[in-house]
C-alpha positions in Angstrom: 39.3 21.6 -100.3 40.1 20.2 -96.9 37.0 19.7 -94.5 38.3 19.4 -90.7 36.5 16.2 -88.8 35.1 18.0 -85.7 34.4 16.1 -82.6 32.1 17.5 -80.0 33.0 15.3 -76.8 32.5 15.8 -73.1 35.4 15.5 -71.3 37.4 16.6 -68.1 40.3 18.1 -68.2 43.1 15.2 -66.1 46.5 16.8 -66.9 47.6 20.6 -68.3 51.3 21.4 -69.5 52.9 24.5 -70.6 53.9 24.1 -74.2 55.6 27.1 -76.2 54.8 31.1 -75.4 51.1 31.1 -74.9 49.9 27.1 -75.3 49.0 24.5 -73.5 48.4 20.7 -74.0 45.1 19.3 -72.0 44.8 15.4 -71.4 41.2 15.0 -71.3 39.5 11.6 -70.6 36.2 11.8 -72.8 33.2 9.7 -73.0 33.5 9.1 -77.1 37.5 9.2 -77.4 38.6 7.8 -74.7 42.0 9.7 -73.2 43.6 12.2 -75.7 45.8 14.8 -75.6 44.6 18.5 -77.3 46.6 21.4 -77.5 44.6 24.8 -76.6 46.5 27.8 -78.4 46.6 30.5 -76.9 45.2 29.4 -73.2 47.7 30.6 -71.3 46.7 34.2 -72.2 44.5 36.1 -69.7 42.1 37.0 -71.4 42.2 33.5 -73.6 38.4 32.1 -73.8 40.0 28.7 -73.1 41.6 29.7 -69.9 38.6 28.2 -67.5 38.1 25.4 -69.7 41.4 23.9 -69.7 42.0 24.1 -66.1 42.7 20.8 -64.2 39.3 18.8 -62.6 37.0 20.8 -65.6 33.7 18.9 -66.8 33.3 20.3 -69.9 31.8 20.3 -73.3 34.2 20.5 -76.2 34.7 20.9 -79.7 37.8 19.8 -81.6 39.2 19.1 -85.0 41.8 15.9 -85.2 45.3 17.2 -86.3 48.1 15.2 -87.9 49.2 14.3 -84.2 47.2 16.0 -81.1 43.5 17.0 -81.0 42.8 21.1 -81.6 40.7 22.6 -79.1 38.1 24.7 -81.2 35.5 25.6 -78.5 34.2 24.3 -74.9 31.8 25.5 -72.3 31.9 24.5 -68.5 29.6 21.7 -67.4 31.4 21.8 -64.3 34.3 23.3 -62.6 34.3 21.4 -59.8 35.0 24.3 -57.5 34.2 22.6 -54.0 37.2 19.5 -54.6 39.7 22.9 -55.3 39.1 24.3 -51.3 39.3 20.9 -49.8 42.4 19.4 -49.6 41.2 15.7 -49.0 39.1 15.8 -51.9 41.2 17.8 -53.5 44.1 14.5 -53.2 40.8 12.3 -54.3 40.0 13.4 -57.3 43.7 14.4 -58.3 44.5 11.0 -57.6 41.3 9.4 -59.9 42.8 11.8 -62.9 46.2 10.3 -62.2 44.7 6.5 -62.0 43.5 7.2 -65.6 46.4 9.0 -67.0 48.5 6.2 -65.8 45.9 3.0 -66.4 44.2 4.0 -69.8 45.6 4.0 -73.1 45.4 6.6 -75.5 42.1 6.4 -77.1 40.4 3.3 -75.2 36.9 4.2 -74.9 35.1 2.7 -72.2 32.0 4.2 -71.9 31.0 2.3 -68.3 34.4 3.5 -66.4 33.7 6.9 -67.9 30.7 7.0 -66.4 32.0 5.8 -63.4 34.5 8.8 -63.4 32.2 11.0 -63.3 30.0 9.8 -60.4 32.7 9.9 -58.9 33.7 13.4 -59.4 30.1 15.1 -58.1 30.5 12.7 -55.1 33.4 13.6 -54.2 31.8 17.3 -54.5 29.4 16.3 -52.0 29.7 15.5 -48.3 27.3 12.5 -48.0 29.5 9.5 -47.7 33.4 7.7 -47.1 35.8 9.0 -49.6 37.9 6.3 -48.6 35.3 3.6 -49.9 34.4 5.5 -53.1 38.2 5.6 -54.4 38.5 2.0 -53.5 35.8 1.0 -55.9 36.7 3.5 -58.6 39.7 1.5 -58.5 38.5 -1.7 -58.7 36.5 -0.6 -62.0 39.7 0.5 -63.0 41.5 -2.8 -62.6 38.4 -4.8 -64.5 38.5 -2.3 -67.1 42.3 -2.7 -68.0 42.7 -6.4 -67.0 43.2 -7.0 -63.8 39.8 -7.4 -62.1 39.9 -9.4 -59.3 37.6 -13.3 -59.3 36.4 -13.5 -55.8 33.3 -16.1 -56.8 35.4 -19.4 -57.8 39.0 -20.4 -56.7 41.8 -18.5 -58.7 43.8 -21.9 -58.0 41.2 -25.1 -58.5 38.1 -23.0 -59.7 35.7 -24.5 -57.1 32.7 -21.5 -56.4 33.6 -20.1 -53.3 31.5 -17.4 -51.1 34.2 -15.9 -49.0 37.5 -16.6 -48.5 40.3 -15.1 -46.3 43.1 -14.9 -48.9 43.6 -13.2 -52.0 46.3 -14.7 -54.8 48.0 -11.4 -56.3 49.5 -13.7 -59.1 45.8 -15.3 -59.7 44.0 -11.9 -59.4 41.1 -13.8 -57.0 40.4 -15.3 -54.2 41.8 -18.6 -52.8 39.8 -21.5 -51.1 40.6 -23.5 -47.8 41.6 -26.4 -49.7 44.1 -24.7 -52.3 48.0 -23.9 -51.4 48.6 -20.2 -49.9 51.3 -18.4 -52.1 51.8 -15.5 -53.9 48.7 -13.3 -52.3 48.0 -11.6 -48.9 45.5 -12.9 -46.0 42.6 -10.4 -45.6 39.6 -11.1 -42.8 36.4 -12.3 -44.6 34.9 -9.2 -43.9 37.3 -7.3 -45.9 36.6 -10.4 -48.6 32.9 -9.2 -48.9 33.3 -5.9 -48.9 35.7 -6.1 -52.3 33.1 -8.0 -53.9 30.3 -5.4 -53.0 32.4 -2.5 -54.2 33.2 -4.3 -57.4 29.7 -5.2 -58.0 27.7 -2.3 -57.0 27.2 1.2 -58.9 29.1 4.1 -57.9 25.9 6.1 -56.5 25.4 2.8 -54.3 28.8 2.4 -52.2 27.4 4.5 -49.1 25.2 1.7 -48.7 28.6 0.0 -47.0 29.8 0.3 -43.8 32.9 -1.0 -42.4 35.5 -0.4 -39.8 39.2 0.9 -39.9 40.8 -2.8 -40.3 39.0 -3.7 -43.1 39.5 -1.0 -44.7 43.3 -1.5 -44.4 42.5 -4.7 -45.7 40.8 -3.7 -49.0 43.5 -0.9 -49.4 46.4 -3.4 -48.8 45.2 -5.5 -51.9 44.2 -2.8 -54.2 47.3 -0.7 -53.6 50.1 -3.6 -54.4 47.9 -4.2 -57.3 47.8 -1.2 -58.9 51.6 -0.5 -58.0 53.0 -4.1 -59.5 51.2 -3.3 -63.0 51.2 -0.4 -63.9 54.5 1.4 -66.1 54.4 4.1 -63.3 53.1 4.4 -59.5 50.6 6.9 -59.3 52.5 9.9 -57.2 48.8 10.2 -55.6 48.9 7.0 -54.1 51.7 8.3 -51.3 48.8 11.8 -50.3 46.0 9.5 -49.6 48.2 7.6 -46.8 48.4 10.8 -44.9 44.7 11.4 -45.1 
């Protein structure tokens, strides 16, 4: 007798493909698997029960047996559908890019329980209208980075590792910040400003970020760093990355 190993996970759906007459395969990032990929039979059908479930941006509940290679999607109710980031295009080009971020950054089955959670505040503040989008994707990002690696060490010289407050230079090679004493290569001069607002986005909750207020250059600043970042290290660019410049 064979006895499937169920997994009741909550998830949301970050990728959907086609896959034979009626299937689909769903990427979902999950709390207690990390990333996997589940195939939903039958989905594509109209009147398929998973056809709301598996859609892209979907907060769900979901219950799935492990095949020899992909997860089976059993059964799933909607947490939430996300409806409001569908009719907006900015946060529509937000969120799509967070999934991307993930698709691209996490490995198959990493669990990391902290980013997960950080995904998700995330996702219902983008839903709202109470705060800079702008400022929210940048930290999402940087918890992305320190999750898979590449957090950046703004509190002691990358180069001599004297503790530093603020500094106007970040080394790219170094992943941290430079002081006034130590050689300027391989990094990108930000104002001090910019500086201390990385370090409060890296530091603070996701719920917390509206509490920071800056101006236009620095956050070109704080975008310039992240953005080379996550484009030198990564096995792909995220195809997201080029919407947000137009928004």
């Amino acid at each position: 007798m064979v006895f499937l190993s169920l997994h009741k996970v909550r998830a949301v759906v970050i990728k959907t493909m086609e896959y034979k007459e009626n299937d689909k395969l769903v990427w979902l990032y999950t709390s207690e698997l990390g990333k996997i990929t589940a195939i939903a039979k039958g989905s594509r059908k109209s009147k398929s029960k998973f056809l709301s479930i598996t859609l892209p941006l979907c907060y769900g509940e979901y219950i799935l047996f492990k095949g020899k290679n992909l997860y089976n999607l059993q059964e799933g109710k909607i947490i939430s559908s996300f409806q409001g980031l569908l009719d907006n295009l900015d946060k529509l080009t937000y969120s799509s890019y967070i999934c991307e971020l993930i698709d691209i950054c996490i490995e198959e089955g990493e669990v990391n329980q902290e980013l997960f959670r950080s995904f998700i505040t995330c996702m219902y503040l983008l839903n709202t209208d109470a705060l800079d989008y702008e400022l929210l994707i940048r930290a999402f990002e940087l918890k992305i980075l320190s999750a898979t690696g590449y957090g950046l060490n703004l509190d002691y010289c990358a180069s001599c590792r004297k503790r530093i407050t603020v500094s106007n230079y970040i080394s790219l090679s170094s992943y941290g910040g430079l002081c006034e004493s130590c050689e300027k290569v391989h990094g990108i001069y930000i104002s001090k400003p910019a500086y201390n607002s990385i370090k409060f986005l890296m530091k603070t909750p996701m719920d917390k970020i509206y509490k920071l207020n800056v101006n236009e250059e620095v956050k070109r600043d704080i975008r310039k760093v992240i953005t080379h970042i996550i484009s030198s290290n990564y096995s792909k660019k995220p195809k997201s990355l080029e919407m947000l410049n137009y928004i």
